[in-house]
C-alpha positions as CSV (number, residue, x, y, z in Angstrom):
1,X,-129.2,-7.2,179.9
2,X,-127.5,-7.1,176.3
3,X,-124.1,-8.8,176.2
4,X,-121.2,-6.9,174.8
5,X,-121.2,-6.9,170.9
6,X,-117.3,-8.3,170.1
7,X,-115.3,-10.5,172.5
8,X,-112.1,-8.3,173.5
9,X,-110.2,-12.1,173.9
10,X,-111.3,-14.0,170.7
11,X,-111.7,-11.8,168.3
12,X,-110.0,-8.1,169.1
13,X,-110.4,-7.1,166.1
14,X,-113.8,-6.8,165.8
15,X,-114.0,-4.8,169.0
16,X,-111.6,-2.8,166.8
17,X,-113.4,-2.4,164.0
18,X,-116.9,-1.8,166.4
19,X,-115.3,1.3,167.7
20,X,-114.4,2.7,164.4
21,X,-118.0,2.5,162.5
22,X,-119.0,3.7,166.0
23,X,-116.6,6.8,165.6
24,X,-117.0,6.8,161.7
25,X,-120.7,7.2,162.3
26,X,-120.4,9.8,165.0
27,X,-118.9,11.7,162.6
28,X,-115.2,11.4,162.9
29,X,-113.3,11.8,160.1
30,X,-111.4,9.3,159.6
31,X,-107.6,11.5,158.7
32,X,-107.9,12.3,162.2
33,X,-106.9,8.5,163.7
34,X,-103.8,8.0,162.4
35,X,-101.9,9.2,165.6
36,X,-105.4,9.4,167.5
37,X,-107.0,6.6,169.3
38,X,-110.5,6.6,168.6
39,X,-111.6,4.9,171.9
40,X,-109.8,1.2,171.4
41,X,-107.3,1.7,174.1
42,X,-109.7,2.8,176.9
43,X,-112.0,-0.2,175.8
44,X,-109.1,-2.6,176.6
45,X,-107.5,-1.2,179.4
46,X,-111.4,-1.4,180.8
47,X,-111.5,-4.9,180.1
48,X,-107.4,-5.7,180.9
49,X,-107.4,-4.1,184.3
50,X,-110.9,-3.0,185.1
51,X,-112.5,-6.5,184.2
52,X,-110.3,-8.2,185.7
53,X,-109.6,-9.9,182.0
54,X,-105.3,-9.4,182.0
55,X,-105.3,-13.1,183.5
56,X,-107.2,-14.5,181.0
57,X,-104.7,-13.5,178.1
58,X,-102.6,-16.3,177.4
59,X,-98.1,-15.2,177.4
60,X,-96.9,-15.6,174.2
61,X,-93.9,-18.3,174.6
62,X,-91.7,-20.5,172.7
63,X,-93.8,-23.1,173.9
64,X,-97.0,-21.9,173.4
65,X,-96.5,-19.7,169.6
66,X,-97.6,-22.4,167.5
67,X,-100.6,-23.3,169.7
68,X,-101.7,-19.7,169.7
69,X,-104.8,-19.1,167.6
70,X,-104.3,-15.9,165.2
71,X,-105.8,-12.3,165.2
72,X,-106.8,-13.2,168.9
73,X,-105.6,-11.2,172.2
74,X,-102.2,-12.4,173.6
75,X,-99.6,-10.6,175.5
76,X,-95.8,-10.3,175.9
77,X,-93.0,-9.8,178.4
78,X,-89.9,-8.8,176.7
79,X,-86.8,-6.5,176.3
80,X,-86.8,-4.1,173.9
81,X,-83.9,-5.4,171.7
82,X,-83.8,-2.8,168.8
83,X,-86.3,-0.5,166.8
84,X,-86.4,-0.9,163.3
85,X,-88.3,2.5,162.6
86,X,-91.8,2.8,161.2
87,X,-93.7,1.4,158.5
88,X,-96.2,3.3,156.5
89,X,-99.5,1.1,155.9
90,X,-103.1,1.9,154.8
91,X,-104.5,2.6,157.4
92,X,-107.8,3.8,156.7
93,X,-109.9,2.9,153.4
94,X,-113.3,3.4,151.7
95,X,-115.0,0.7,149.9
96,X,-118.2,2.0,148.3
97,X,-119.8,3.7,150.8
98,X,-118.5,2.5,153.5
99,X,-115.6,3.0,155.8
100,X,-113.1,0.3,156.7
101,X,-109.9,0.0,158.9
102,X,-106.6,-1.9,158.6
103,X,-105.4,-0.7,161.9
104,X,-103.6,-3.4,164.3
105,X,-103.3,-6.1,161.5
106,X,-101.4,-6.8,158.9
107,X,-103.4,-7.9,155.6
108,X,-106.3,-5.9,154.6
109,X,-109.7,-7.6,156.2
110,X,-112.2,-6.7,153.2
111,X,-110.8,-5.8,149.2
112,X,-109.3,-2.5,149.2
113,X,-109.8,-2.4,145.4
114,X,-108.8,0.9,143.9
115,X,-110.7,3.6,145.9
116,X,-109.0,6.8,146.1
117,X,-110.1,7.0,149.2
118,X,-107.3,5.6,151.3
119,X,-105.2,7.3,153.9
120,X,-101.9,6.1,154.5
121,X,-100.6,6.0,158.2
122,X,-97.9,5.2,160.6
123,X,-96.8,2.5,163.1
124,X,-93.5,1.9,164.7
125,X,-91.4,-1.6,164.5
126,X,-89.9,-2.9,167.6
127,X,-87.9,-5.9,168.0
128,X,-88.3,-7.8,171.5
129,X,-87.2,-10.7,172.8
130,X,-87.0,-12.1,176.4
131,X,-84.8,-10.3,179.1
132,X,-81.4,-11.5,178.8
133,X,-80.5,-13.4,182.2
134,X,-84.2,-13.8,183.6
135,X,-84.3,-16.3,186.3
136,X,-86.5,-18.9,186.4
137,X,-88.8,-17.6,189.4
138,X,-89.1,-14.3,188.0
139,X,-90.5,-16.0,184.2
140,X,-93.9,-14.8,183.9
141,X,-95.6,-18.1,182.4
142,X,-96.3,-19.3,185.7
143,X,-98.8,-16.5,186.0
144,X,-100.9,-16.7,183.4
145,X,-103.4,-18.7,180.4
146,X,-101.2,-21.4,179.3
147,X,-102.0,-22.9,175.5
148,X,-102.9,-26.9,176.3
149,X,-100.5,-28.8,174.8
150,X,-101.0,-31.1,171.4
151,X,-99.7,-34.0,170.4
152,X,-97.1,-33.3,167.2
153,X,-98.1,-36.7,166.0
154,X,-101.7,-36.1,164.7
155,X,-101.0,-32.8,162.7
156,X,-104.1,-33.7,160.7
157,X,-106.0,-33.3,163.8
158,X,-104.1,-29.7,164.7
159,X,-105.0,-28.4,161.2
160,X,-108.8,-29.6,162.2
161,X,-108.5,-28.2,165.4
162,X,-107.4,-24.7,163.9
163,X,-109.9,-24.9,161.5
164,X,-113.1,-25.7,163.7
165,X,-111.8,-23.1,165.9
166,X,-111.1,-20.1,163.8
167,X,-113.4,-17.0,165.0
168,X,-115.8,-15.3,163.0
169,X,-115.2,-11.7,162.3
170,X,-118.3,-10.6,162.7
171,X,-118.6,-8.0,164.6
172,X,-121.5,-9.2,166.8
173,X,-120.1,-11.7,168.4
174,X,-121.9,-12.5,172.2
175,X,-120.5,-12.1,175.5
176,X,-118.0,-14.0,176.6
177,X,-119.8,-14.9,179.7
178,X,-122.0,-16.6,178.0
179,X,-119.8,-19.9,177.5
180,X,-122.3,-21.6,174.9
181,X,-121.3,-18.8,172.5
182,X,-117.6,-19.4,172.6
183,X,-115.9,-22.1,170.1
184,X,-113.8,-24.8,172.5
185,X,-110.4,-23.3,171.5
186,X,-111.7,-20.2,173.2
187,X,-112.4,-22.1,176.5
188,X,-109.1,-23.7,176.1
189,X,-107.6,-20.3,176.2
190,X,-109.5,-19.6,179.2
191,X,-107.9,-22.5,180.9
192,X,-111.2,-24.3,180.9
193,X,-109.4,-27.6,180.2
194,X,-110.4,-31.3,181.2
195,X,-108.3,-33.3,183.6
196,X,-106.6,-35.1,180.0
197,X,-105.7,-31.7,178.8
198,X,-103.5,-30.7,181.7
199,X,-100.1,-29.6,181.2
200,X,-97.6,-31.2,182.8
201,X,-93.7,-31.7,183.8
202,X,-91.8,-32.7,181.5
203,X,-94.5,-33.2,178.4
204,X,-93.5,-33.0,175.2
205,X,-95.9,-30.5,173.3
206,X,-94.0,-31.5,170.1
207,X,-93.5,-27.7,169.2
208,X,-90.3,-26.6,167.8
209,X,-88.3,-23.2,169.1
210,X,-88.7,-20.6,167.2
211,X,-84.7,-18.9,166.7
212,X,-84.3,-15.3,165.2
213,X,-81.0,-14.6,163.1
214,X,-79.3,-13.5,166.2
215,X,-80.2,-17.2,167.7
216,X,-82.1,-15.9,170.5
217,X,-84.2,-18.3,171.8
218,X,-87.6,-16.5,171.1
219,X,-88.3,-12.8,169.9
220,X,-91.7,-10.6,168.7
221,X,-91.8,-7.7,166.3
222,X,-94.3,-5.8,168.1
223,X,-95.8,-3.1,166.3
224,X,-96.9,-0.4,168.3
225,X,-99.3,2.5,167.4
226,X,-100.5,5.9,169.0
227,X,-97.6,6.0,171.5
228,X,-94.9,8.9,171.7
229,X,-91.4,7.6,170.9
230,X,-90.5,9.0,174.5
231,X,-92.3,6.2,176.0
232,X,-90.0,3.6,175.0
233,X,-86.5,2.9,174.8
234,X,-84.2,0.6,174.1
235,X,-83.4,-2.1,176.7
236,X,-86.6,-1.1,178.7
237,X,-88.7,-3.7,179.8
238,X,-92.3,-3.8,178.9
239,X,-95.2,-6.5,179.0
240,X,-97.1,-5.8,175.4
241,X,-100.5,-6.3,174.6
242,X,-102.2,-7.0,171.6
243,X,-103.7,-8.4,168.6
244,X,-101.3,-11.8,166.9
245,X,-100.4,-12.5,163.5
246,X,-98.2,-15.8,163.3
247,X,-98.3,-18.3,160.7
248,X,-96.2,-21.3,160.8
249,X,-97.8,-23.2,157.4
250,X,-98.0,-20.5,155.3
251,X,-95.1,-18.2,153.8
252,X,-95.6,-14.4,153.7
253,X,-95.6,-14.0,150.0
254,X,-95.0,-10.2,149.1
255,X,-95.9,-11.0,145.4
256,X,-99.3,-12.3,146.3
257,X,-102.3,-11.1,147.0
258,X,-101.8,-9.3,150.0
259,X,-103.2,-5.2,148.8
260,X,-102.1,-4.3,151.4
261,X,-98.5,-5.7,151.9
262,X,-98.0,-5.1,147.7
263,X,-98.8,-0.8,148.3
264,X,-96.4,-0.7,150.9
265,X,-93.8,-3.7,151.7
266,X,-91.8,-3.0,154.4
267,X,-88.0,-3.6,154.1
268,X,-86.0,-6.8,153.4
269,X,-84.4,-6.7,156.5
270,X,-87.4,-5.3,158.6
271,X,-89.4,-8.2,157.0
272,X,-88.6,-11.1,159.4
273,X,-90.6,-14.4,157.9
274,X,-94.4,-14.7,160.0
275,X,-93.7,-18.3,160.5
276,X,-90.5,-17.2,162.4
277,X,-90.9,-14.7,163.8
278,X,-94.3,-13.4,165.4
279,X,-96.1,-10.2,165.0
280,X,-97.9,-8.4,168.1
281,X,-99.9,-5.4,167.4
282,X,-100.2,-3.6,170.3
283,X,-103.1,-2.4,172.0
284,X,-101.9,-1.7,175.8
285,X,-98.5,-1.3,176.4
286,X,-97.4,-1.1,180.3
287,X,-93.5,-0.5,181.2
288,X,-92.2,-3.0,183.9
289,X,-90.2,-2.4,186.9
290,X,-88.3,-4.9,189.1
291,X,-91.0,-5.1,191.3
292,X,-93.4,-6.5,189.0
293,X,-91.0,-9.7,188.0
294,X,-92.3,-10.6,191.7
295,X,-95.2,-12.9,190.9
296,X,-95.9,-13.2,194.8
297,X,-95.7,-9.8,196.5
298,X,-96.4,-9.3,199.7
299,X,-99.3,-7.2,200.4
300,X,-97.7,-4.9,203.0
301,X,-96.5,-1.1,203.0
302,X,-92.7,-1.1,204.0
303,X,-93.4,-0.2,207.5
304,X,-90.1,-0.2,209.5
305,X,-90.8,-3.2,212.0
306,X,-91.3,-5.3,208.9
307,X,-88.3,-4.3,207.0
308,X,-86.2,-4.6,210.0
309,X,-86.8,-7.9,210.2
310,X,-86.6,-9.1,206.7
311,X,-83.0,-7.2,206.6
312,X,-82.0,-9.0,209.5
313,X,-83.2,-12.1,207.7
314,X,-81.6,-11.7,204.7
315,X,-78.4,-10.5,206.2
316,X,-78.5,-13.7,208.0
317,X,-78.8,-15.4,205.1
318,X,-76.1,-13.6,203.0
319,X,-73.5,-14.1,206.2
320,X,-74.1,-17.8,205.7
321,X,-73.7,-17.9,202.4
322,X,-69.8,-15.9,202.8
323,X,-68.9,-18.3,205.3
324,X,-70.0,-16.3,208.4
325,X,-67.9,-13.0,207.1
326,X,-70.3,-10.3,208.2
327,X,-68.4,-7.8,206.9
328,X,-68.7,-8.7,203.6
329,X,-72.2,-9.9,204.0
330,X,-73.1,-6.1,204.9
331,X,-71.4,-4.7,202.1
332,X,-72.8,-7.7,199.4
333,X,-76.6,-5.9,200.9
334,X,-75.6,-2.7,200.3
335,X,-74.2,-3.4,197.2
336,X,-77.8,-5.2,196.2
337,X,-79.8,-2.5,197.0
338,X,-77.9,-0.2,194.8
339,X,-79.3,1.7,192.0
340,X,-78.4,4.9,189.9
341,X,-80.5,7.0,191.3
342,X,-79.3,10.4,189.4
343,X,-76.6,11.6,187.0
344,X,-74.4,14.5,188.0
345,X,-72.0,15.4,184.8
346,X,-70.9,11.7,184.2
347,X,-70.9,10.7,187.7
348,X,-73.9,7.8,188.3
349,X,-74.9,8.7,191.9
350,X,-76.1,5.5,193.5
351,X,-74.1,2.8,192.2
352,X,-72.0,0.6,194.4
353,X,-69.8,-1.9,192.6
354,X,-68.1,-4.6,194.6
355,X,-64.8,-6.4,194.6
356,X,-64.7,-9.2,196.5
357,X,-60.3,-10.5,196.7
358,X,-59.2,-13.8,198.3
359,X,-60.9,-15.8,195.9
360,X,-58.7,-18.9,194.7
361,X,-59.8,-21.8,192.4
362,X,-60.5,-24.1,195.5
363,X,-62.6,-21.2,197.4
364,X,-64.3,-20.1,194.2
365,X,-65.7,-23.3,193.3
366,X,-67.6,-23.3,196.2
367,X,-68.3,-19.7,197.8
368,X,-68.7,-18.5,194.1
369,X,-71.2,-21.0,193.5
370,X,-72.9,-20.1,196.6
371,X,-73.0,-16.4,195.7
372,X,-74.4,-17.1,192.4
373,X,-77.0,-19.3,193.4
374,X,-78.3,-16.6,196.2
375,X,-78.4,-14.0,193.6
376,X,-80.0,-15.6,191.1
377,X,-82.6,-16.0,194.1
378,X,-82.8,-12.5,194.8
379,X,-83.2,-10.6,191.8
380,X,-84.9,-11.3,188.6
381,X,-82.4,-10.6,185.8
382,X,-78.8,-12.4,186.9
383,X,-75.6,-13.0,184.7
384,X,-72.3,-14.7,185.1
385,X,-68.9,-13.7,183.4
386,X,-65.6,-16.1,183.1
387,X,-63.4,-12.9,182.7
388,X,-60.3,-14.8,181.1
389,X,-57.9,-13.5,178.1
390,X,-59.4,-15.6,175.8
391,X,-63.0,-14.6,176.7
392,X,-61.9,-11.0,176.2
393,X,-60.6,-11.4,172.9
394,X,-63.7,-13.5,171.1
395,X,-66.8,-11.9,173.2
396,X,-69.0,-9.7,171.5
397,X,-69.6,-7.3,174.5
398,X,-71.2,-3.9,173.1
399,X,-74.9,-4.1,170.7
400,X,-72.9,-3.7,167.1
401,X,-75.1,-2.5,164.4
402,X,-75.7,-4.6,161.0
403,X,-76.0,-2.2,158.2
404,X,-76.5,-5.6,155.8
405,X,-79.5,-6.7,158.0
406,X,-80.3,-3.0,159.4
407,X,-80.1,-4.6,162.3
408,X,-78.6,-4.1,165.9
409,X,-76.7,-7.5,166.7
410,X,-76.8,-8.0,170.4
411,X,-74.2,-7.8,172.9
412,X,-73.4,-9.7,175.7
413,X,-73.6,-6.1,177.7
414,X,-77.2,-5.4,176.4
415,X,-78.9,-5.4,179.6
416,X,-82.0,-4.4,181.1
417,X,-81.8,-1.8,183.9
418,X,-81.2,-3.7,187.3
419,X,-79.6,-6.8,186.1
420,X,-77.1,-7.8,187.9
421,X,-73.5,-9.0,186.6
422,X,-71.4,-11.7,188.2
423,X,-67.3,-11.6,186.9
424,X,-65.2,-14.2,187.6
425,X,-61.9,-13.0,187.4
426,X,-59.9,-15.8,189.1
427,X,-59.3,-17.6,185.8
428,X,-57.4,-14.9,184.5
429,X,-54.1,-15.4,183.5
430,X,-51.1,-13.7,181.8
431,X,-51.6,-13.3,178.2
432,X,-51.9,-10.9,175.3
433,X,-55.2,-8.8,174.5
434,X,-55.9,-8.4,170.5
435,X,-57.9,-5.3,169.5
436,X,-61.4,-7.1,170.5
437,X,-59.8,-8.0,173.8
438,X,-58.4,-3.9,174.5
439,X,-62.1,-2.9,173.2
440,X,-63.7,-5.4,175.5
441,X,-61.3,-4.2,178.4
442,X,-62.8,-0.5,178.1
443,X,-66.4,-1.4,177.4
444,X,-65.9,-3.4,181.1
445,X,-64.2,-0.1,183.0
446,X,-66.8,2.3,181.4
447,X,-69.7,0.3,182.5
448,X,-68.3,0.3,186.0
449,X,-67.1,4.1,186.4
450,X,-69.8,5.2,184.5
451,X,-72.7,3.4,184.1
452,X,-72.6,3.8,180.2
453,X,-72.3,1.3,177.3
454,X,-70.8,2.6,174.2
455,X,-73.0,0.9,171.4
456,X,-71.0,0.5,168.0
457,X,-73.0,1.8,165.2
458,X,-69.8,1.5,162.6
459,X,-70.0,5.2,161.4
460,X,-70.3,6.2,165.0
461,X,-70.4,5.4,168.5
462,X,-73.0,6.0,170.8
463,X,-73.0,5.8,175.3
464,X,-76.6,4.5,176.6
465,X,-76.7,4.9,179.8
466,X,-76.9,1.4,182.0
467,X,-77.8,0.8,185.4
468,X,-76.3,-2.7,186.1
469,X,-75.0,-4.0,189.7
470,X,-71.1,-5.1,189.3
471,X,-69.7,-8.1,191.7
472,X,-66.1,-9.0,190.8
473,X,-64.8,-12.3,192.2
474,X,-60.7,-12.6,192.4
475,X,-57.9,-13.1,194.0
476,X,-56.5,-9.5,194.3
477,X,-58.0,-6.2,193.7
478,X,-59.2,-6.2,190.1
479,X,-56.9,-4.0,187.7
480,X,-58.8,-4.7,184.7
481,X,-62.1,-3.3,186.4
482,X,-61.4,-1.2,189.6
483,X,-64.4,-1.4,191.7
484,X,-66.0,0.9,193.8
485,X,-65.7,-0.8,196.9
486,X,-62.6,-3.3,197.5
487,X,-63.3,-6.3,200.2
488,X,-61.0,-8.6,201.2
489,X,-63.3,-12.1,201.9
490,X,-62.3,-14.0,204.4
491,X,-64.9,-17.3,205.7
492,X,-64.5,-18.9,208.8
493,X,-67.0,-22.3,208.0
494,X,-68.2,-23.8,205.0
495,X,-71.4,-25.0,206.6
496,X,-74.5,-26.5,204.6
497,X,-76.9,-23.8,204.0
498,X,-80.9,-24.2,205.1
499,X,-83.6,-24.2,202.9
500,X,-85.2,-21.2,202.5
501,X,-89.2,-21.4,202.2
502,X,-90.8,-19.2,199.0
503,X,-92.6,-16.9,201.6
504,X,-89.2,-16.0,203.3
505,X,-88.0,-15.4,199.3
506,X,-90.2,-13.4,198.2
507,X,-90.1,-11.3,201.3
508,X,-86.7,-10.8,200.7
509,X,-87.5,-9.9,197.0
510,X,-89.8,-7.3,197.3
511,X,-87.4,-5.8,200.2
512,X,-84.4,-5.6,197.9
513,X,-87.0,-4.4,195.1
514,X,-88.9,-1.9,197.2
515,X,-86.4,0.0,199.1
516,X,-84.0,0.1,195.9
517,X,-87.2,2.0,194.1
518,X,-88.2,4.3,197.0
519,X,-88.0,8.0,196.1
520,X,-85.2,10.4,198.0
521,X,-83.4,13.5,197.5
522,X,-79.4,14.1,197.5
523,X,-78.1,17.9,198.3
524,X,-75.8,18.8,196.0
525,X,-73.2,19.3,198.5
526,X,-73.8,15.7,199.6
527,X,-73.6,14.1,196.0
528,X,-70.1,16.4,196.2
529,X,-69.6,14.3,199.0
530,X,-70.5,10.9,197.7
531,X,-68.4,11.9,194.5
532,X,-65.0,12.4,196.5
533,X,-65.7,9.6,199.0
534,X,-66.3,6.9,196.0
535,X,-63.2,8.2,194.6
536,X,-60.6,8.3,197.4
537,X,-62.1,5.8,199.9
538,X,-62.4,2.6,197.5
539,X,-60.6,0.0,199.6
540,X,-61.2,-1.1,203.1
541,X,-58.2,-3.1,204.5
């Protein structure tokens, strides 16, 4: 049996550059794969999801960035934070006789030199970085390759350690089952380590984090390729798969060498330094729902016996955590498993924000604690909001855009869909709201009537539409934010809580996550319905 010819983990691109002499020599003409894929995504996909190979690809994370070995396969969980627009490369070049691509990298792998014989394509810029509020059980790195960690102190024996383990680029490279073929920083990518080489609690891998101009803790231009702009969106969440380019020695010099960076340089804005910021050039692309945060799914259909009883579990569990209220333990359910299901005119049909009153600063610091704790356990993307005068007059609420960077600056609002935001409103006191503070006030009662977030693009505004679950905390009904539903909260104990095994959590998980995703149908005459009833039955008394 003859072994595959490129190793789809190591060295990507030479399973890239395999396919195109193998298309190049079919007859293909080359013009023709700039927007057409020329067999590399079916290739990975075999070997992502057919092969069983997606666990083998190490998660690109703060942590693990300047362990990764470049040009090999890597993946990415992030938010889509802004698009950049395209960038126009060489794609496609003849040197002599022969036929050579540039596709999914960034510098040119063999000299261009001044053929006329180049063809000049197309890729899109995204910028991504990690979903705003994702709780710590729903973080992906648990799941996957982990880098093994190095000790800072010995960079001499890091540089020798990149150096002995860079790949060939060949493109007939053995299979990777055949372990004798692979270099030792490929079995350390397979998680192939000894005993000595474990990661563990608490070690210091002597990395530093990597911070983009925005200060977020970690973000990834990905570049993607031979995907409709339909496919992706802003704020959409998306695991990302491809070939990496990240330097942290060496300074991208756009006056250098680099043919290919010197025909085409992308913009000063766009061009966020290598050794900051990494590059992922996509290969696979999958988008991800809130069931597949669950790492630990139960492998059931949602029969009704077994739902029952995880509803009546968890609505145990929710009563206990509101002091024994049922009342407002069956409303704080229904208000999790809500979801805009539909748009009719402006109206988001689905949604159910919650106020819950009777909230002082004695009752809050416990029962509000307790409610942000459970739903940080429940859903995978959580946030909590001290809604006070001063809060709405310096927060930076709606995505502005930067026209000196051309780039969109985030805001505090910029969520992915089913997050789920906590506001405190019993810190509020009398005072005066500036212009920010008015601004901020409206961004807050659009998001809750409507679902919408007006981004502000300085020449213009712009809705995107939002599908975030509201919970206001206070001591009256909320006149800043008027909620759907009004409860009044009253607890009868303030008993200790029982520890909940990770089974019972996850079962509770993919029940929140499953029957909030199950497809349904709404007559018009009882979206009508819905529509009056949400407007002129908001309090319960």
């Amino acid at each position: 049996m003859v072994g595959r010819q490129y190793d789809c983990l190591v060295n990507p691109l030479g399973a890239v550059r395999f396919t195109f002499e193998k298309a190049v020599a079919s007859g293909s003409d080359p013009a023709s794969f700039d927007r057409k894929d020329w067999g590399v995504a079916d290739l990975f996909r075999e070997f992502l999801f057919d092969s069983d190979g997606l666990s083998q690809v190490p998660i690109l994370t703060p942590s693990t960035v300047q362990l990764a070995q470049p040009n090999t396969l890597v993946r990415f969980r992030g938010m889509i934070q802004d698009m950049l627009g395209n960038e126009f490369y060489v794609g496609a070049y003849k040197n002599e006789d022969t036929w050579n691509t540039n596709k999914f990298t960034d510098v040119s792998q063999f000299p261009m030199g001044t053929s006329p014989n180049m063809r000049v394509w197309e890729r899109r810029l995204l910028y991504c970085v990690p979903v705003p509020g994702q709780n710590s059980w729903a973080d992906s790195t648990s799941e996957g390759v982990i880098y093994p960690c190095t000790n800072v102190a010995s960079a001499n024996r890091e540089k020798r350690l990149r150096e002995n383990c860079s790949v060939s680029a060949d493109v007939d490279m053995q299979d990777s089952s055949n372990d004798l073929s692979l270099p030792p920083c490929a079995k350390k990518m397979r998680g192939e380590f000894s005993p000595s080489e474990n990661i563990t609690e608490g070690t210091d891998c002597g990395t530093s984090m990597v911070l983009d101009s925005d200060g977020n803790d970690f973000a990834c231009l990905v570049k993607i390729y031979d995907s409709p702009e339909s496919d992706l969106k802003l704020n959409d969440v998306f695991e990302f798969i491809g070939v990496l380019t990240y330097d942290t020695e060496v300074k991208f010099d756009k006056g250098g060498d680099n043919e290919l960076a010197n025909s085409f340089p992308e913009d000063e804005s766009v061009n966020l330094p290598p050794s900051k910021v990494p590059r992922l050039h996509c290969l696979v692309h999958r988008k991800l729902s809130v069931d597949d945060m669950i790492l630990s799914s139960p492998a059931m259909e949602p029969k009704p016996h077994l739902v029952k009883g995880m509803r009546e579990s968890l609505l145990r569990h929710l009563t206990a955590v509101l002091g024994d209220d049922e009342l407002a333990a069956h409303f704080m359910l229904l208000h999790l498993l809500s979801k805009v299901h539909a748009r009719v005119d402006s109206f988001a049909v689905g949604k159910l924000s919650l106020n819950l009153t009777g909230f002082d600063k004695a009752s809050i610091s416990v029962f509000g604690n307790r409610i942000n704790d459970a739903v940080k356990n429940l859903v995978p993307f959580s946030h909590r909001m001290p809604l006070t005068v001063e809060y709405l007059n310096t927060a930076s609420l709606a995505p502005v855009k930067d026209y000196q960077t051309n780039r969109l600056v985030c805001g505090v609002l910029q969520c992915a869909e089913g997050s789920h935001l906590t506001i405190d409103e019993t810190s509020l006191e009398a005072g005066t709201l500036n212009s920010n503070g008015v601004e901020n006030t409206k961004i807050l009662k659009d998001l809750m009537e409507f679902q919408m977030v007006e981004y502000d693009f300085k020449y213009y505004k712009m809705k995107m539409n939002a599908d975030v679950q509201l919970l206001i905390l206070s001591e009256g009904k909320s006149n800043i934010i008027p909620a759907d539903l009004v409860v009044p909260f009253h607890p009868s104990s303030v008993g200790p809580l029982g520890t909940v095994d990770a089974e019972t959590l996850n079962a509770w998980r993919w029940y929140l996550a499953t029957l909030r995703s199950l497809p349904h149908s709404i007559e018009t005459e009882m979206q009508k319905m819905a529509k009056y009833g949400a407007a002129n039955v908001s309090e319960l008394w």
